[in-house]
SEBA-430633 format. One record per residue (C-alpha): residue number from 0; residue in one letter; x, y, z. Coordinates in nm, 2 decimals, always signed. Example, Ala and Ser with C-alpha at 12.3 -4.5 7.8 and 13.67 -1.06 7.14 Angstrom:
% SEBA-430633
<r num="0" residuo="A" u="+1.23" v="-0.45" w="+0.78"/>
<r num="1" residuo="S" u="+1.37" v="-0.11" w="+0.71"/>
//
This chain:
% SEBA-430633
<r num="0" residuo="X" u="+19.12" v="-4.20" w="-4.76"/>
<r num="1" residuo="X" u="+18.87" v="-4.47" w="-4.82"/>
<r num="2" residuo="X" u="+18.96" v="-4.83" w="-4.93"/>
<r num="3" residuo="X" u="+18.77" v="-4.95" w="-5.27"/>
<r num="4" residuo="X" u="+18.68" v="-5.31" w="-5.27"/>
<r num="5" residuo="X" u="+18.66" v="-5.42" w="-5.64"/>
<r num="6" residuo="X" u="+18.46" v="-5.71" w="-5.72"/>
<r num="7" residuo="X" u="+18.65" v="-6.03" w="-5.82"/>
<r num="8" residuo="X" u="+18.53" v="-6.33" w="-6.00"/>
<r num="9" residuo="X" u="+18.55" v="-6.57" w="-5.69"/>
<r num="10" residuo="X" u="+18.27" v="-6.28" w="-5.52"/>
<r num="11" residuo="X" u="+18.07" v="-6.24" w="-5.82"/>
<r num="12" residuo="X" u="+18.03" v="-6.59" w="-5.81"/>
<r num="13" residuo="X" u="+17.94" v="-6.62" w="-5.49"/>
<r num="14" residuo="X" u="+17.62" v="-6.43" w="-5.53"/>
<r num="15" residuo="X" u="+17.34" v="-6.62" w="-5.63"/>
<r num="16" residuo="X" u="+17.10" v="-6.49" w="-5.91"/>
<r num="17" residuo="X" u="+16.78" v="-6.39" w="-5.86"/>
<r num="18" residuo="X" u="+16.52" v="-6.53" w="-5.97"/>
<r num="19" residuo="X" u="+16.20" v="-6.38" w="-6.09"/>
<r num="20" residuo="X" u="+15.86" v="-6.41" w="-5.92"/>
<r num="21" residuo="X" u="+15.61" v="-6.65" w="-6.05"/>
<r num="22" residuo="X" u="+15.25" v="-6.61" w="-6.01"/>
<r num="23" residuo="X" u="+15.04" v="-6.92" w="-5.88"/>
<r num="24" residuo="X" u="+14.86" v="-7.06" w="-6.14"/>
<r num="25" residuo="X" u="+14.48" v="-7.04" w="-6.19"/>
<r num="26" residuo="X" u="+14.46" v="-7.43" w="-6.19"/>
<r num="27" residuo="X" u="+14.67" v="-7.46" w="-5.88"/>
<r num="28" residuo="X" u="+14.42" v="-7.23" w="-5.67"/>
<r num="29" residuo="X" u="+14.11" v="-7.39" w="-5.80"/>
<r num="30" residuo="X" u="+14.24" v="-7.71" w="-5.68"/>
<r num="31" residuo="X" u="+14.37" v="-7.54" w="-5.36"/>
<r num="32" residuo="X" u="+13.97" v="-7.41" w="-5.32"/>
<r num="33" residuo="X" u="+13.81" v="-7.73" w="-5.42"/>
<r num="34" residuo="X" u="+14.04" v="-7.88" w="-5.15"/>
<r num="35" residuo="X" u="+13.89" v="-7.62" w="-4.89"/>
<r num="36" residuo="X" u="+13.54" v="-7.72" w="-4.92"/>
<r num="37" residuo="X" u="+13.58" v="-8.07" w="-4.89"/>
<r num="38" residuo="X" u="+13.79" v="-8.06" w="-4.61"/>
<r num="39" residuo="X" u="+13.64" v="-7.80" w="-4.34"/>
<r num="40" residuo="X" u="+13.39" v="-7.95" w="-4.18"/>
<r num="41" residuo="X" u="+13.09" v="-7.80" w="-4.28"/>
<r num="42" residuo="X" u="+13.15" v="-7.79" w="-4.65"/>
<r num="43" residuo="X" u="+13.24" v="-8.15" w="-4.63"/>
<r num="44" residuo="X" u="+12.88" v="-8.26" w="-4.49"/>
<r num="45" residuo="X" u="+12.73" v="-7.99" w="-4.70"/>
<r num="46" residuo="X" u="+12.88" v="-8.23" w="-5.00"/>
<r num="47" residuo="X" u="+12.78" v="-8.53" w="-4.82"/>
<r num="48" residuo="X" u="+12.44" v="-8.41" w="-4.77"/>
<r num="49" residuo="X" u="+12.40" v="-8.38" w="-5.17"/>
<r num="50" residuo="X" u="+12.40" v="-8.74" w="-5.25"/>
<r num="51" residuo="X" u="+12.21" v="-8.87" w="-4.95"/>
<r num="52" residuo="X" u="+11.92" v="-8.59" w="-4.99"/>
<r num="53" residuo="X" u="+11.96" v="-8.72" w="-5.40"/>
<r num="54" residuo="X" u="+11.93" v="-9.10" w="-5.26"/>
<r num="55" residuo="X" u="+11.67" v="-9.00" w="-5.01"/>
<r num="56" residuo="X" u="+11.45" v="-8.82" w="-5.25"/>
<r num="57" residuo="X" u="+11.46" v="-9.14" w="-5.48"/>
<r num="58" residuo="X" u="+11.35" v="-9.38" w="-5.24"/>
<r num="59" residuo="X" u="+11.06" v="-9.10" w="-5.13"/>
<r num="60" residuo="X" u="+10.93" v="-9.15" w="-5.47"/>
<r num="61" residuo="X" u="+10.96" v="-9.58" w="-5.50"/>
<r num="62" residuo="X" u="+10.76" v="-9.54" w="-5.13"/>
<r num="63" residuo="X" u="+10.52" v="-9.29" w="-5.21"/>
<r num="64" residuo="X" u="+10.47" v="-9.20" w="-5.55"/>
<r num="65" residuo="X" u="+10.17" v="-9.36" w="-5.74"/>
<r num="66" residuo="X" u="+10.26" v="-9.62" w="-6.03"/>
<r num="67" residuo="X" u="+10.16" v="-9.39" w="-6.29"/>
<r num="68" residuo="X" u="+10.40" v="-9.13" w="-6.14"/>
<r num="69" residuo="X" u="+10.75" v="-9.31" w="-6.20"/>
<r num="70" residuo="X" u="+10.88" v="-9.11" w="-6.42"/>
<r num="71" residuo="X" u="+11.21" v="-8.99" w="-6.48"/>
<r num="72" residuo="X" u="+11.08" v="-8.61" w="-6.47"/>
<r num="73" residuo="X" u="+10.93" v="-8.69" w="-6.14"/>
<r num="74" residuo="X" u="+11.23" v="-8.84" w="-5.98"/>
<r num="75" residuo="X" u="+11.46" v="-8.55" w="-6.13"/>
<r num="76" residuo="X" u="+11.22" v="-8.24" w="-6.00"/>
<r num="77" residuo="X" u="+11.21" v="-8.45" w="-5.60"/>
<r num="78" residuo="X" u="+11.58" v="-8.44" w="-5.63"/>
<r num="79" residuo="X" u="+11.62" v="-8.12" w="-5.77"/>
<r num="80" residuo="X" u="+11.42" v="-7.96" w="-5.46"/>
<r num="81" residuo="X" u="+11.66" v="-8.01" w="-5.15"/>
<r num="82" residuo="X" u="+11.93" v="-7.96" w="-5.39"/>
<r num="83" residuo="X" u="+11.83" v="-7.63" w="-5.46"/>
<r num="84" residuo="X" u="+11.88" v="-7.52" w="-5.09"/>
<r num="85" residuo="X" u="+12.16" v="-7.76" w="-5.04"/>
<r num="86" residuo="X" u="+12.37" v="-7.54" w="-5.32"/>
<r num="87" residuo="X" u="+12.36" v="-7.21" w="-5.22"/>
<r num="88" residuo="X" u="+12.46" v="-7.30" w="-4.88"/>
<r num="89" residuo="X" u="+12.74" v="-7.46" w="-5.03"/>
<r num="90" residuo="X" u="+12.88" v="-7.14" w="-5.23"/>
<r num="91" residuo="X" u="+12.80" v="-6.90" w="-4.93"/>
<r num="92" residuo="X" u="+13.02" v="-7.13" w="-4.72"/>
<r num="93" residuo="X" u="+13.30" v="-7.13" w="-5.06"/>
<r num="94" residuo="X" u="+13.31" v="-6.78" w="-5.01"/>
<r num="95" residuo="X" u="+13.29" v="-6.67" w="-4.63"/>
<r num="96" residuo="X" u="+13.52" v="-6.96" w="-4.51"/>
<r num="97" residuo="X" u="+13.84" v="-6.68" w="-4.54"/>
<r num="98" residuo="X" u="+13.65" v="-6.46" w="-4.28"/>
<r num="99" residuo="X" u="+13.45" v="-6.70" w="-4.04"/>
<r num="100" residuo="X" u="+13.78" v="-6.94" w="-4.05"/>
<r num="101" residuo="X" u="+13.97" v="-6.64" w="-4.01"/>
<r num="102" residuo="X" u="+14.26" v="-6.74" w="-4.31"/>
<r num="103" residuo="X" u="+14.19" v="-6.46" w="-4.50"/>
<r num="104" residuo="X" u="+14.56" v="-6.31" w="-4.39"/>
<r num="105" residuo="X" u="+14.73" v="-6.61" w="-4.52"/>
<r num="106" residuo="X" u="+14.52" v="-6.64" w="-4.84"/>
<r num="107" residuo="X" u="+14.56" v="-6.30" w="-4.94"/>
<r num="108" residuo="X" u="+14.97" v="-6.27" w="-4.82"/>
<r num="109" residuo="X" u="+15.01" v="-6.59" w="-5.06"/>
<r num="110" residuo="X" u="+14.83" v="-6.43" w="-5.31"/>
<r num="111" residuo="X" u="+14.79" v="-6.05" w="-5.30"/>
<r num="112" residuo="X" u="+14.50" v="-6.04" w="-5.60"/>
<r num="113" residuo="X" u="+14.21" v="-6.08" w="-5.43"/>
<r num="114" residuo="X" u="+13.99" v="-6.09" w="-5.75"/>
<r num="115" residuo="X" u="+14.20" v="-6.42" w="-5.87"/>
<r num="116" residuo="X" u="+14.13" v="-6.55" w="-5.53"/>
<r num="117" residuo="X" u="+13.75" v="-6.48" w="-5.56"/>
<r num="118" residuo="X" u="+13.81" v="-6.61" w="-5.93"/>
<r num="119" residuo="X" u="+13.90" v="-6.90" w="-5.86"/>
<r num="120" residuo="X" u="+13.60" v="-6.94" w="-5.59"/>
<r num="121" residuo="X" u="+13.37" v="-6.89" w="-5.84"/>
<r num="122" residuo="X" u="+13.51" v="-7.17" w="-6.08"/>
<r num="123" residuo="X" u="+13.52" v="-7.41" w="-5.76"/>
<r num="124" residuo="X" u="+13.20" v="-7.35" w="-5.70"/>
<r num="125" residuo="X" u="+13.05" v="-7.39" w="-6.07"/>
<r num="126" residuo="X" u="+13.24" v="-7.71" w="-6.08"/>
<r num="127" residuo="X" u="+13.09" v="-7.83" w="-5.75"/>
<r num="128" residuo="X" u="+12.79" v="-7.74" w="-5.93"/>
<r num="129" residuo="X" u="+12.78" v="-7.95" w="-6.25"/>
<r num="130" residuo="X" u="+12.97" v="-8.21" w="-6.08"/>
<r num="131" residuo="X" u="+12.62" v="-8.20" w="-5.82"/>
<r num="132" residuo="X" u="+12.37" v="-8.18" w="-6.09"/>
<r num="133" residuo="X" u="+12.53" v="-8.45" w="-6.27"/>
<r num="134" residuo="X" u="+12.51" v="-8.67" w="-5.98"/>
<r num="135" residuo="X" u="+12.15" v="-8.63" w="-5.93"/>
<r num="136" residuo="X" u="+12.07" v="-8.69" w="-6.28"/>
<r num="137" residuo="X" u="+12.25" v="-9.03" w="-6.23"/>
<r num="138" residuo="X" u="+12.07" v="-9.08" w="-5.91"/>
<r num="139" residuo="X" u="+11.74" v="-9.02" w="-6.11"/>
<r num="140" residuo="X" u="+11.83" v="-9.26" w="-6.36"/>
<r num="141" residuo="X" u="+11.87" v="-9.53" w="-6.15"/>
<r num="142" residuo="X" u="+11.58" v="-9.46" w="-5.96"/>
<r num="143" residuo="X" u="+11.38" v="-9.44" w="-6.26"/>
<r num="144" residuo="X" u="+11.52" v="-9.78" w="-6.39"/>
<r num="145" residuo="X" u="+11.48" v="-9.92" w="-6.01"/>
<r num="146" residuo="X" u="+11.10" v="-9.79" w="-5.97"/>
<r num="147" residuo="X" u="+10.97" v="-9.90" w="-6.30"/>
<r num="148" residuo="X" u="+11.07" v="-10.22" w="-6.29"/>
<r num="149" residuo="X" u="+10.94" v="-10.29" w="-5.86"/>
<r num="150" residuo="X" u="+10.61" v="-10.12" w="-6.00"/>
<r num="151" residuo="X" u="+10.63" v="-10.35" w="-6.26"/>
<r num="152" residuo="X" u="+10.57" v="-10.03" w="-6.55"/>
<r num="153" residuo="X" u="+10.75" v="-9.95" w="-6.87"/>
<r num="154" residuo="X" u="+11.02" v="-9.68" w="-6.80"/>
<r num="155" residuo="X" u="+10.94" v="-9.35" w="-6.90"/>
<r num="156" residuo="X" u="+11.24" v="-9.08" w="-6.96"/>
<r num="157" residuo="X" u="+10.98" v="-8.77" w="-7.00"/>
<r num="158" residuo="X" u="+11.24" v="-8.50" w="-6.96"/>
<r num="159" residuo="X" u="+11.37" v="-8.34" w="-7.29"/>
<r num="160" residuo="X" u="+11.76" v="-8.22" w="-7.31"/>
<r num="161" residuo="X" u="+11.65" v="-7.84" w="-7.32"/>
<r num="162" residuo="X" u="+11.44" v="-7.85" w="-6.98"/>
<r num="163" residuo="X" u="+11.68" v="-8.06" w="-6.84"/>
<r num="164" residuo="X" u="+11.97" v="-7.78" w="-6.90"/>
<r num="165" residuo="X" u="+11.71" v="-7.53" w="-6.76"/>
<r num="166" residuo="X" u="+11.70" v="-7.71" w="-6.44"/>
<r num="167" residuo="X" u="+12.05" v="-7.74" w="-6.46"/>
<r num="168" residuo="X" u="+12.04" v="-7.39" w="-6.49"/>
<r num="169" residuo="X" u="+11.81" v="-7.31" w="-6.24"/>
<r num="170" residuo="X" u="+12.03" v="-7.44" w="-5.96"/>
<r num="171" residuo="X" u="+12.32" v="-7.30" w="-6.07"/>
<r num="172" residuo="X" u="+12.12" v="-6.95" w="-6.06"/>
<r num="173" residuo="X" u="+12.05" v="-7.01" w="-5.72"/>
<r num="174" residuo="X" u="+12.43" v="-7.07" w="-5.64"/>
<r num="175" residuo="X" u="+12.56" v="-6.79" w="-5.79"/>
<r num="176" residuo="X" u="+12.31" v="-6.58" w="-5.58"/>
<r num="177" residuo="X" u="+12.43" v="-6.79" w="-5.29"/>
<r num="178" residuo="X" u="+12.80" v="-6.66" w="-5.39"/>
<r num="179" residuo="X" u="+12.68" v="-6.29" w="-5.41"/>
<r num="180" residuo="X" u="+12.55" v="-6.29" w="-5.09"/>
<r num="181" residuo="X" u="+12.85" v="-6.44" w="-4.93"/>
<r num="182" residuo="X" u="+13.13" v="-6.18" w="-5.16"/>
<r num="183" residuo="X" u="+12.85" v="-5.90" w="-4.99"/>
<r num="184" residuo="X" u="+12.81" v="-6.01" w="-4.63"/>
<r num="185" residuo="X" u="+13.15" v="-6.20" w="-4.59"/>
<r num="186" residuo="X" u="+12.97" v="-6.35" w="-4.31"/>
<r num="187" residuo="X" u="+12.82" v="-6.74" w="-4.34"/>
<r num="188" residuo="X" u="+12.58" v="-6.68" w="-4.10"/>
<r num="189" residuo="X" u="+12.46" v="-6.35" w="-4.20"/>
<r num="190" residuo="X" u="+12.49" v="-6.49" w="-4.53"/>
<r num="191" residuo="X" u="+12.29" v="-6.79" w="-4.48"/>
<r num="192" residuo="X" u="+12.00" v="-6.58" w="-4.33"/>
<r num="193" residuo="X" u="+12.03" v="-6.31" w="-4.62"/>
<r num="194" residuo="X" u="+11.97" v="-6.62" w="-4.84"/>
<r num="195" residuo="X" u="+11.65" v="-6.73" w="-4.68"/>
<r num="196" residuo="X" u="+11.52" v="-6.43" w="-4.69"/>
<r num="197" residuo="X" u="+11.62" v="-6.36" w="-5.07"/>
<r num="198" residuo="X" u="+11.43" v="-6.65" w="-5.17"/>
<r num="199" residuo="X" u="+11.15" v="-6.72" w="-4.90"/>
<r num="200" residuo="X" u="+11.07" v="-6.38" w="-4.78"/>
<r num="201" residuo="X" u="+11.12" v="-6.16" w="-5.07"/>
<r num="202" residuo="X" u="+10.91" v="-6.34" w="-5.33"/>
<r num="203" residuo="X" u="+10.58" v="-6.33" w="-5.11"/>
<r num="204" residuo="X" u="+10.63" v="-5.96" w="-5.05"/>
<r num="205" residuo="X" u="+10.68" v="-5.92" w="-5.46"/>
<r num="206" residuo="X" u="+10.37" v="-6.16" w="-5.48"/>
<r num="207" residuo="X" u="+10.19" v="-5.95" w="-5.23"/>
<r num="208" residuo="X" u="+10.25" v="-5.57" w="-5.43"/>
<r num="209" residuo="X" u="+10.18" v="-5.74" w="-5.76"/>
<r num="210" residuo="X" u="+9.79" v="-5.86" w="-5.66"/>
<r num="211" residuo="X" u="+9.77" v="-5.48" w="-5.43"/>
<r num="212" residuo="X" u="+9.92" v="-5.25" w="-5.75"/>
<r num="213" residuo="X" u="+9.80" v="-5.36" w="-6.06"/>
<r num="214" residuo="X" u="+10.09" v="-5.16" w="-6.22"/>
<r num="215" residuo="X" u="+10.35" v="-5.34" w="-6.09"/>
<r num="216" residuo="X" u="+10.18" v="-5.70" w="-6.19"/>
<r num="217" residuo="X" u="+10.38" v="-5.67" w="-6.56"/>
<r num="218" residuo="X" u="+10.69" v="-5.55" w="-6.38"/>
<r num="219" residuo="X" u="+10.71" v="-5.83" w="-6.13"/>
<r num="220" residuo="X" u="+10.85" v="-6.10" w="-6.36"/>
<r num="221" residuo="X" u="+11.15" v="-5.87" w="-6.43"/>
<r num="222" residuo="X" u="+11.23" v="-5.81" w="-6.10"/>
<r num="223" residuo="X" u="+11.12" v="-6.15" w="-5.89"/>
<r num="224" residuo="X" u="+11.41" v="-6.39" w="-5.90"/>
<r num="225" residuo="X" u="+11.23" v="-6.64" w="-5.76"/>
<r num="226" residuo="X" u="+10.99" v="-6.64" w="-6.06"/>
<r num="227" residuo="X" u="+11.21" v="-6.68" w="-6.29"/>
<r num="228" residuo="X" u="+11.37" v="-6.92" w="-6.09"/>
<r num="229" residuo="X" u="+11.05" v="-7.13" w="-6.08"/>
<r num="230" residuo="X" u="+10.99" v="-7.10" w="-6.46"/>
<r num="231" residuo="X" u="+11.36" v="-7.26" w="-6.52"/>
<r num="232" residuo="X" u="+11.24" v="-7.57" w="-6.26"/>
<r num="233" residuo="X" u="+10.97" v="-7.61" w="-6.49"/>
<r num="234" residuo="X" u="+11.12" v="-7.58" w="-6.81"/>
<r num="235" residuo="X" u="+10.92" v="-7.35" w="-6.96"/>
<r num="236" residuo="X" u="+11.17" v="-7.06" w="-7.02"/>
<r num="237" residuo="X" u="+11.10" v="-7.08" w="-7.40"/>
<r num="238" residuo="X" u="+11.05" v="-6.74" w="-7.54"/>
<r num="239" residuo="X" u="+11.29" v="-6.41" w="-7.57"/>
<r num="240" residuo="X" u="+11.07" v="-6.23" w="-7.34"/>
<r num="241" residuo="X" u="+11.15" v="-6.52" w="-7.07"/>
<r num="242" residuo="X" u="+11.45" v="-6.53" w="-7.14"/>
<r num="243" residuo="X" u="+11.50" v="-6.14" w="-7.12"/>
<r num="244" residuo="X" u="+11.34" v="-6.14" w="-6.79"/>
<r num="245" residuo="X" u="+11.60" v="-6.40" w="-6.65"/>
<r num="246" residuo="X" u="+11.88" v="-6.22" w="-6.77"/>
<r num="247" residuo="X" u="+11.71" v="-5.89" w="-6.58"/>
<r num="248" residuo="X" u="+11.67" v="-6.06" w="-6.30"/>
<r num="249" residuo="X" u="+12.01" v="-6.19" w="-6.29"/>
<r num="250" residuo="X" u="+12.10" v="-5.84" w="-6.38"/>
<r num="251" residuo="X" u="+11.97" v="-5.69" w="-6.03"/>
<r num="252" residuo="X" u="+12.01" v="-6.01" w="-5.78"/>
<r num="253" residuo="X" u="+12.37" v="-6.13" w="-5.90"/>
<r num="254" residuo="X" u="+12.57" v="-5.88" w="-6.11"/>
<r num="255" residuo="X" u="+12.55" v="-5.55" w="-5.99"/>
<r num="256" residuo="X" u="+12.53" v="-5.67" w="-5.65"/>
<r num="257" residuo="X" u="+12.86" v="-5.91" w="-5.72"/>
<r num="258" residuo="X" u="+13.07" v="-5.61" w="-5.86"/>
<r num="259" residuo="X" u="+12.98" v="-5.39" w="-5.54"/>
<r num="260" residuo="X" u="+13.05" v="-5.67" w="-5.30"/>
<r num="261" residuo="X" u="+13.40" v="-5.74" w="-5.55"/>
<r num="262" residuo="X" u="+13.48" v="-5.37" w="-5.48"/>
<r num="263" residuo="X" u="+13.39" v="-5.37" w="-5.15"/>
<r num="264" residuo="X" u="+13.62" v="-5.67" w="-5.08"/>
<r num="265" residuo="X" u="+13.92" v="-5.51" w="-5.26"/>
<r num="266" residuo="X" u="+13.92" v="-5.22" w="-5.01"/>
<r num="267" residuo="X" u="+13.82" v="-5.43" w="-4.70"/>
<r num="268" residuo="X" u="+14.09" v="-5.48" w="-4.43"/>
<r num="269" residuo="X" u="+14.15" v="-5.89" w="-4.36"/>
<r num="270" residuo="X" u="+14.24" v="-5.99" w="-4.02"/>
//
């Protein structure tokens, strides 16, 4: 004969209730992301690097620039140059530092949804972005202000609002192809050198087959990057058919790549 315990008040009472899971806010991991790329090493210098290569491509222009060349558009394209690289490295490193740090265990056991992981990435990194393109801007202001007045010339602001937004633009193109190539490689190194040859490499060879095939001359702007790349730089992304061909170019080198490398790292096995 068995004995059947019946639950009192005093055990009932014991038992603590449960409490239902919470999800970690968006907010919380993008601060949690932004934290890890300023304090790993690397990312932290990449940072740094921003505002000295911003400060050091100022001063190139008070030293070496002509008096009728202080401008504010000539200060803002010198800084806008090792920015461009600077970037890219920058979101590679956003995304690969869970594999090449190896915390990708701990990340992903705090947080099982990889995509919100990746998510909030991505938001870090635009933020590092405009928060970097902003600070270059400044830095060209003052060095515009700075330069006229040692060269003893009025000040000339020679930059409208639209073509600074496509520069603006421009590198935050060439971060989000940085990002794809990290989501894909999960590797910084392999990453890094993917990059390089993305926008180094790749161009020439598309250069190369356009002046060989005559057909594909009229195809290359849809399909180069990099030329639609340089066309935001300049600021001279005006029409719909410019326009269209950033958005196919954007369409090949960023978002069917990213949704490969975002299925890719679903199924992946983190160690």
């Amino acid at each position: 004969m068995t004995a059947t315990i019946v639950p009192t008040a005093s055990t009932t009472a014991a038992v603590p209730p449960r409490r239902s899971a919470r999800a970690v806010p968006t907010t919380r991991l993008v601060k949690v992301e932004l934290r890890k790329m300023f304090n790993t090493r690397s990312g932290f210098w990449m940072l740094v690097s921003i505002g000295v290569m911003s400060v050091a491509a100022a001063g190139s222009v008070l030293v070496f620039a002509p008096d009728s060349d202080v401008t504010y558009s000539t200060f803002a394209r010198a800084i806008g140059f090792p920015m461009s690289v600077i970037l890219p490295m920058i979101a590679i490193l956003a995304v690969t530092s869970e594999w090449s740090q190896r915390s990708g265990l701990t990340t992903f056991t705090l947080v099982p949804s990889r995509g919100r992981v990746i998510g909030a990435k991505a938001i870090a990194t635009l933020l590092v972005g405009l928060g970097s393109v902003a600070l270059a801007y400044a830095v060209g202001t003052v060095g515009n202000v700075a330069g006229s007045a040692a060269a003893g010339v009025d000040t000339v602001w020679d930059m409208s609002w639209s073509t600074a937004a496509q520069m603006a633009l421009g590198n935050l193109v060439g971060m989000a192809i940085g990002f794809t190539l990290g989501v894909v490689m999960r590797n910084s190194a392999a990453a890094i050198v993917g990059y390089f040859v993305v926008s180094l490499v790749m161009p020439g060879i598309l250069v190369l087959l356009a002046q060989v095939r005559s057909w594909f001359e009229d195809l290359q702007p849809w399909i180069d990057w990099n030329y639609t790349q340089v066309e935001l730089f300049e600021g001279t992304t005006d029409t719909a058919e410019e326009w269209a061909m950033l958005g196919s170019t954007t369409m090949i080198w960023i978002a069917i790549p990213l949704v490969v490398g975002l299925l890719a790292l679903r199924r992946s096995e983190v160690k």
